[in-house]
PQR file with spaces between the fields and no chain letter, atoms N, CA, C, O and H, PARSE charges and radii, in Angstrom:
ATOM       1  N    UNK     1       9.518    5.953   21.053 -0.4000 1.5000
ATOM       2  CA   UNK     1      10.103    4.767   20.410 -0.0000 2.0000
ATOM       3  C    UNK     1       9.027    4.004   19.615  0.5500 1.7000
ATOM       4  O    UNK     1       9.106    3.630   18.445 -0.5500 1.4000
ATOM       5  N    UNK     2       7.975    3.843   20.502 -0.4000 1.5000
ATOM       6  CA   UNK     2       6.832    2.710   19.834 -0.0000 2.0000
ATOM       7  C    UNK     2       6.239    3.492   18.366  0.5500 1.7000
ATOM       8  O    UNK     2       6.002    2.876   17.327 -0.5500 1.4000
ATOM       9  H    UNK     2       7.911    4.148   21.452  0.4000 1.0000
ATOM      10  N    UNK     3       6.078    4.875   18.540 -0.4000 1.5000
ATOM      11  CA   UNK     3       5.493    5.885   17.462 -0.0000 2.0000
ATOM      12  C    UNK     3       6.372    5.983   15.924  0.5500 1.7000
ATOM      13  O    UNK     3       5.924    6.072   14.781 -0.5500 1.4000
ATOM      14  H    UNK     3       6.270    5.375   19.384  0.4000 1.0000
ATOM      15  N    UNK     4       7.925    5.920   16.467 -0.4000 1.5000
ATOM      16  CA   UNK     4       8.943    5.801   15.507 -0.0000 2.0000
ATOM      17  C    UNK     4       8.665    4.479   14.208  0.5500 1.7000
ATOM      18  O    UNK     4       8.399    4.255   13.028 -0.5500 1.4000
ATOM      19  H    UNK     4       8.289    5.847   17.396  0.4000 1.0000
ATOM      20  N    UNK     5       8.939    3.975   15.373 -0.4000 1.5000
ATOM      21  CA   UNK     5       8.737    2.455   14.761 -0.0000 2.0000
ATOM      22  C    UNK     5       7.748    1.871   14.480  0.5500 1.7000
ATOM      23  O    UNK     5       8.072    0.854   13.868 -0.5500 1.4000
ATOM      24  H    UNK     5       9.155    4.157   16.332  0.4000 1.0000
ATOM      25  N    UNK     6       5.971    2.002   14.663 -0.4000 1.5000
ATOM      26  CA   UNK     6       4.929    2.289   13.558 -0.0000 2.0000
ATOM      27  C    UNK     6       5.011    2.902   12.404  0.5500 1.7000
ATOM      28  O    UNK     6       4.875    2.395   11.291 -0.5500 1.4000
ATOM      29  H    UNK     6       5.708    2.828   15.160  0.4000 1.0000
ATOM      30  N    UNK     7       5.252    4.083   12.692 -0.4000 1.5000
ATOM      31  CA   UNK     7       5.199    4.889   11.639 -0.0000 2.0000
ATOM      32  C    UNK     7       6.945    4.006   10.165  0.5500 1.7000
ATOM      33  O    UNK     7       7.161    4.252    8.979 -0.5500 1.4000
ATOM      34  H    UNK     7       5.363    4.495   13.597  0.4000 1.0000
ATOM      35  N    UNK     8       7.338    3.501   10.700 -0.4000 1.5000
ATOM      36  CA   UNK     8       8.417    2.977    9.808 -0.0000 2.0000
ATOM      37  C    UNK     8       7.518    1.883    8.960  0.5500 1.7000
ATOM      38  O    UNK     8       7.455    1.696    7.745 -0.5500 1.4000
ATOM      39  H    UNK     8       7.162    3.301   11.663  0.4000 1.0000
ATOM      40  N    UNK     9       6.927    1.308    9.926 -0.4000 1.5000
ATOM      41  CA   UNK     9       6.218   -0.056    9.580 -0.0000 2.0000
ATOM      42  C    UNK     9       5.026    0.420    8.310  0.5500 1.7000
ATOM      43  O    UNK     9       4.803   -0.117    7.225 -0.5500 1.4000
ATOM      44  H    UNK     9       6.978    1.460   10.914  0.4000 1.0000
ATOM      45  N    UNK    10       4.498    1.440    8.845 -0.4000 1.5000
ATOM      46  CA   UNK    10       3.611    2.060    7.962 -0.0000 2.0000
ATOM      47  C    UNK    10       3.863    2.364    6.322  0.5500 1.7000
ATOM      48  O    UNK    10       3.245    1.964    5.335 -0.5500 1.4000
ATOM      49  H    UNK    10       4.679    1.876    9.727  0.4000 1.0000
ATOM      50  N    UNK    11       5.091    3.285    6.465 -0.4000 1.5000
ATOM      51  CA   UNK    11       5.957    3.777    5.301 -0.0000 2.0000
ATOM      52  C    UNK    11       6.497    2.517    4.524  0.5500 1.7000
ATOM      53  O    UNK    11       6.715    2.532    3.313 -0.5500 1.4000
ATOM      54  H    UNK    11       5.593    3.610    7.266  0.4000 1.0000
ATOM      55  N    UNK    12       6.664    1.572    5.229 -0.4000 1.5000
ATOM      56  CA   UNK    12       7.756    0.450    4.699 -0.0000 2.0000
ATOM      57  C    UNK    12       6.367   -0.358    3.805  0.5500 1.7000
ATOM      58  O    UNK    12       6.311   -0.662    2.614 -0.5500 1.4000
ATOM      59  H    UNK    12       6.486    1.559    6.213  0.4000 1.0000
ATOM      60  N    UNK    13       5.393   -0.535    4.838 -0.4000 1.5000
ATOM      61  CA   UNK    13       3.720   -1.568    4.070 -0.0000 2.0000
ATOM      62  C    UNK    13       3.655   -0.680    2.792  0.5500 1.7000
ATOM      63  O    UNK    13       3.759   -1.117    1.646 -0.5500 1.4000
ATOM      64  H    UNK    13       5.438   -0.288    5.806  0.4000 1.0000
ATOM      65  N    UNK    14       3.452    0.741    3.167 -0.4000 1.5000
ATOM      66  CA   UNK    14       2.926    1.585    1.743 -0.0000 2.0000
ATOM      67  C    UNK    14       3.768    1.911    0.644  0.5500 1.7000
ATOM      68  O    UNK    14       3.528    2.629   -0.326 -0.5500 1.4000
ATOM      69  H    UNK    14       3.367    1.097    4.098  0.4000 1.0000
ATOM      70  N    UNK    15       4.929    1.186    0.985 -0.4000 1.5000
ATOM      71  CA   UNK    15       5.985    1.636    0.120 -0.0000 2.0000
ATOM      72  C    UNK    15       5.935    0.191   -1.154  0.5500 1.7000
ATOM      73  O    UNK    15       6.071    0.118   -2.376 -0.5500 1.4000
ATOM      74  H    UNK    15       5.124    0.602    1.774  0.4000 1.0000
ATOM      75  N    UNK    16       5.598   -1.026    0.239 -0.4000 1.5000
ATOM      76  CA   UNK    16       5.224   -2.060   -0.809 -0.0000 2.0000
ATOM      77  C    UNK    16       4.492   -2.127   -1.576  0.5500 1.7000
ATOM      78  O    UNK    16       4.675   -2.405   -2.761 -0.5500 1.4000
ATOM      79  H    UNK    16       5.488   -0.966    1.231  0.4000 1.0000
ATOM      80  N    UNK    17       2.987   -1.746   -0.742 -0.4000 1.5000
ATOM      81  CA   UNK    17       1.967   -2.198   -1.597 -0.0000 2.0000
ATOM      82  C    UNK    17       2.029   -0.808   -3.063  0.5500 1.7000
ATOM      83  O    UNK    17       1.289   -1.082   -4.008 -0.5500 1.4000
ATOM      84  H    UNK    17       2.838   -1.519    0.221  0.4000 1.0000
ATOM      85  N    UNK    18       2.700    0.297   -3.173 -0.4000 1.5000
ATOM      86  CA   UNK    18       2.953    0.431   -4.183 -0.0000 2.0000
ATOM      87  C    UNK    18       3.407    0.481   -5.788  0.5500 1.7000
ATOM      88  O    UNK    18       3.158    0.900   -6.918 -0.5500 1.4000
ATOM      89  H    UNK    18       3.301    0.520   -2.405  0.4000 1.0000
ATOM      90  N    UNK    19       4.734   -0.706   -4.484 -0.4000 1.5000
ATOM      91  CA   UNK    19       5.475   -1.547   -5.959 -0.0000 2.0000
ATOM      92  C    UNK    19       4.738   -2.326   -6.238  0.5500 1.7000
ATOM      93  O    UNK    19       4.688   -2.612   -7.434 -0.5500 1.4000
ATOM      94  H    UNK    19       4.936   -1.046   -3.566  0.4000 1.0000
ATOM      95  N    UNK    20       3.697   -3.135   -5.161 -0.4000 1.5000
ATOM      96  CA   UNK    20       3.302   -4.179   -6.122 -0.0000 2.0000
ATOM      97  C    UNK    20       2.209   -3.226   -6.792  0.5500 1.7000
ATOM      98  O    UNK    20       2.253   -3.499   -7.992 -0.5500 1.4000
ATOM      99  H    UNK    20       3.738   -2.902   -4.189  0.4000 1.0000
ATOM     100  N    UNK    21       1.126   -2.108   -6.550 -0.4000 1.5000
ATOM     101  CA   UNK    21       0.608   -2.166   -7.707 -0.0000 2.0000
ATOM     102  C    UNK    21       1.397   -1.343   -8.876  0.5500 1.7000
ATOM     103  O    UNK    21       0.929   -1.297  -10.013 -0.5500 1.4000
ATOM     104  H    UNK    21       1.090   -1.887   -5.575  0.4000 1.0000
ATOM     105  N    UNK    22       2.285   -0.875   -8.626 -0.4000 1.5000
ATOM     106  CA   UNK    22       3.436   -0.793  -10.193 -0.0000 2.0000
ATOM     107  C    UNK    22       3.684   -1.952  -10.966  0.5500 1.7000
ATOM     108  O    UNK    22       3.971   -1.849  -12.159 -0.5500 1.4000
ATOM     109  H    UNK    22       2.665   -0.913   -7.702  0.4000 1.0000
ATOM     110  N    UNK    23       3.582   -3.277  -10.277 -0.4000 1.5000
ATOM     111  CA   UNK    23       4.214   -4.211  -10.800 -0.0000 2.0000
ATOM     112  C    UNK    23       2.965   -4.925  -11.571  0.5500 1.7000
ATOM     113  O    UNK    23       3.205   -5.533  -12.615 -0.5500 1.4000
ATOM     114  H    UNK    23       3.349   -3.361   -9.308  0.4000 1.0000
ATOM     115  N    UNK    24       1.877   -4.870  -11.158 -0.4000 1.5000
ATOM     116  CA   UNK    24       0.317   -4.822  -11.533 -0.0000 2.0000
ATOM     117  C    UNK    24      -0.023   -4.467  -12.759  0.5500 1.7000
ATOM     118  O    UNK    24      -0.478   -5.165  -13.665 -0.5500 1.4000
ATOM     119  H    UNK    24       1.682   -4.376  -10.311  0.4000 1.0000
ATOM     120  N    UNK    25       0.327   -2.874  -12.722 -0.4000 1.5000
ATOM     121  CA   UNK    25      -0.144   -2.301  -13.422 -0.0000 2.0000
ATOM     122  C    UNK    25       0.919   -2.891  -14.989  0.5500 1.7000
ATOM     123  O    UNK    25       0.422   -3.200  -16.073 -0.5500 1.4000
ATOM     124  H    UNK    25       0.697   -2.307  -11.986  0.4000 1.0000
ATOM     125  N    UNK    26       2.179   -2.902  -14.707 -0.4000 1.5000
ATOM     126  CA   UNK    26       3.218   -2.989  -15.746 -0.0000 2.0000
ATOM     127  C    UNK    26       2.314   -4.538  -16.384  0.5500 1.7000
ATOM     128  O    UNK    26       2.089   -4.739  -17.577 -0.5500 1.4000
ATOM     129  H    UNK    26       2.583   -2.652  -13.827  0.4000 1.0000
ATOM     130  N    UNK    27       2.102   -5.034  -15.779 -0.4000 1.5000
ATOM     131  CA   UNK    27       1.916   -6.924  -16.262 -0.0000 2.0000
ATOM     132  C    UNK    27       0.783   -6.268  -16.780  0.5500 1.7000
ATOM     133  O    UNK    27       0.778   -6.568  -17.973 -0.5500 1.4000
ATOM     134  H    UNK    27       2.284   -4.870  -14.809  0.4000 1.0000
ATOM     135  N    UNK    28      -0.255   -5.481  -16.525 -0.4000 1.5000
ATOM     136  CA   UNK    28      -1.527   -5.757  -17.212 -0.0000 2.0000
ATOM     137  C    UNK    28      -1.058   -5.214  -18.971  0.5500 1.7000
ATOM     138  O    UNK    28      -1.288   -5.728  -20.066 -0.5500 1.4000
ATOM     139  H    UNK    28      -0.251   -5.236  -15.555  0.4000 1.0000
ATOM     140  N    UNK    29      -0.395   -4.083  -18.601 -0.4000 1.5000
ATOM     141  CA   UNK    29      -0.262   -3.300  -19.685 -0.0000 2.0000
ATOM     142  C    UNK    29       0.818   -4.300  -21.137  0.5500 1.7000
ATOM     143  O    UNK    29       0.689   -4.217  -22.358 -0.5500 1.4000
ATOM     144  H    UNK    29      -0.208   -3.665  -17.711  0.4000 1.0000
ATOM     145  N    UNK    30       1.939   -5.273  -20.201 -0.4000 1.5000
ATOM     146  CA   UNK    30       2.439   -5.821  -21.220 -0.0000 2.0000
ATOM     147  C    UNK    30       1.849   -6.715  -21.496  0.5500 1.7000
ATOM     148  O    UNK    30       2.282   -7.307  -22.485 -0.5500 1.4000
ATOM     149  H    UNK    30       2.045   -5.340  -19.209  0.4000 1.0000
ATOM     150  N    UNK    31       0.550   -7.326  -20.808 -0.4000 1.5000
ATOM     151  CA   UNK    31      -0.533   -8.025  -21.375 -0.0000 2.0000
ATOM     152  C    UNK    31      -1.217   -7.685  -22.504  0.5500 1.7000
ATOM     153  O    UNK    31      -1.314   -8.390  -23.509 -0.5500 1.4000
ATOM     154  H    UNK    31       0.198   -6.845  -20.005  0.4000 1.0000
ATOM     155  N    UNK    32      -1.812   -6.330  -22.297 -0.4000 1.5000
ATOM     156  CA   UNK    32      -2.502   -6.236  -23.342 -0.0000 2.0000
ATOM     157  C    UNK    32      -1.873   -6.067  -24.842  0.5500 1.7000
ATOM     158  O    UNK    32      -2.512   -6.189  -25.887 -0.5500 1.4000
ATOM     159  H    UNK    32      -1.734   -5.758  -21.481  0.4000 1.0000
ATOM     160  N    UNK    33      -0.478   -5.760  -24.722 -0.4000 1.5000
ATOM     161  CA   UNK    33       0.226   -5.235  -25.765 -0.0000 2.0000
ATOM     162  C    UNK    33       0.746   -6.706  -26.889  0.5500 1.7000
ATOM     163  O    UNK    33       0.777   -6.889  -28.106 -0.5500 1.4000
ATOM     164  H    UNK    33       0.041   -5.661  -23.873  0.4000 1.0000
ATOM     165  N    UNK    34       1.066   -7.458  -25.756 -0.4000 1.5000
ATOM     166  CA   UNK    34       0.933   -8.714  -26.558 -0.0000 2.0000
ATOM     167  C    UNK    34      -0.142   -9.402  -27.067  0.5500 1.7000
ATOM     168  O    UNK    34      -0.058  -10.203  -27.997 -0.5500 1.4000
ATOM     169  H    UNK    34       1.041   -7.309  -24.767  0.4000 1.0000
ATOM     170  N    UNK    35      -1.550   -8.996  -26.250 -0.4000 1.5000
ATOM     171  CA   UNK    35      -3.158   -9.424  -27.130 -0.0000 2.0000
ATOM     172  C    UNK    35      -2.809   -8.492  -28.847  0.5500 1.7000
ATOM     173  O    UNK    35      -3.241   -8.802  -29.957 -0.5500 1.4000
ATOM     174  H    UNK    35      -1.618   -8.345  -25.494  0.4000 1.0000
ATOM     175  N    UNK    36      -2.080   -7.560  -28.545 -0.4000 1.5000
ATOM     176  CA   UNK    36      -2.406   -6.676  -29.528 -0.0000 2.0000
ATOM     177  C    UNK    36      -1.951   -7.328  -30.405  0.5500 1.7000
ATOM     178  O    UNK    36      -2.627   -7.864  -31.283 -0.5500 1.4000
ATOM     179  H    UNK    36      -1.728   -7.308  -27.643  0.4000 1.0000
ATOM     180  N    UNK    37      -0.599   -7.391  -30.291 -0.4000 1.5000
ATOM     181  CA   UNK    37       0.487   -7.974  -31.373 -0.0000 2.0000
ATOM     182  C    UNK    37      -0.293   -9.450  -31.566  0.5500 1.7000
ATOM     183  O    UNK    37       0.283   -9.960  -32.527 -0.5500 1.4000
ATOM     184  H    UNK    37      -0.049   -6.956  -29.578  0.4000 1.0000
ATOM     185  N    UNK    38      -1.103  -10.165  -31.203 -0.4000 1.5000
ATOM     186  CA   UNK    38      -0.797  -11.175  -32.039 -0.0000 2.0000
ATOM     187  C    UNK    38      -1.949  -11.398  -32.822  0.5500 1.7000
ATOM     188  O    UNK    38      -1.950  -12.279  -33.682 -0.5500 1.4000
ATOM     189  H    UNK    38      -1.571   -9.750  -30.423  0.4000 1.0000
């Protein structure tokens, strides 16, 4: 039971901290695109 439910906790943290650096990465990139444009 206890192993199940780490391992969820685990998957669920790494699942976040992925989106956020997707979400990271997206902001830097529409950052720079607007340095570009202006």
């Amino acid at each position: 039971m206890d192993k199940t439910t780490n391992a969820r906790k685990e998957s669920a943290s790494s699942l976040f901290t992925q989106a956020g650096l997707t979400q990271i990465t997206k902001n830097t990139y529409e950052q720079k695109q607007i340095e570009k444009s202006l």
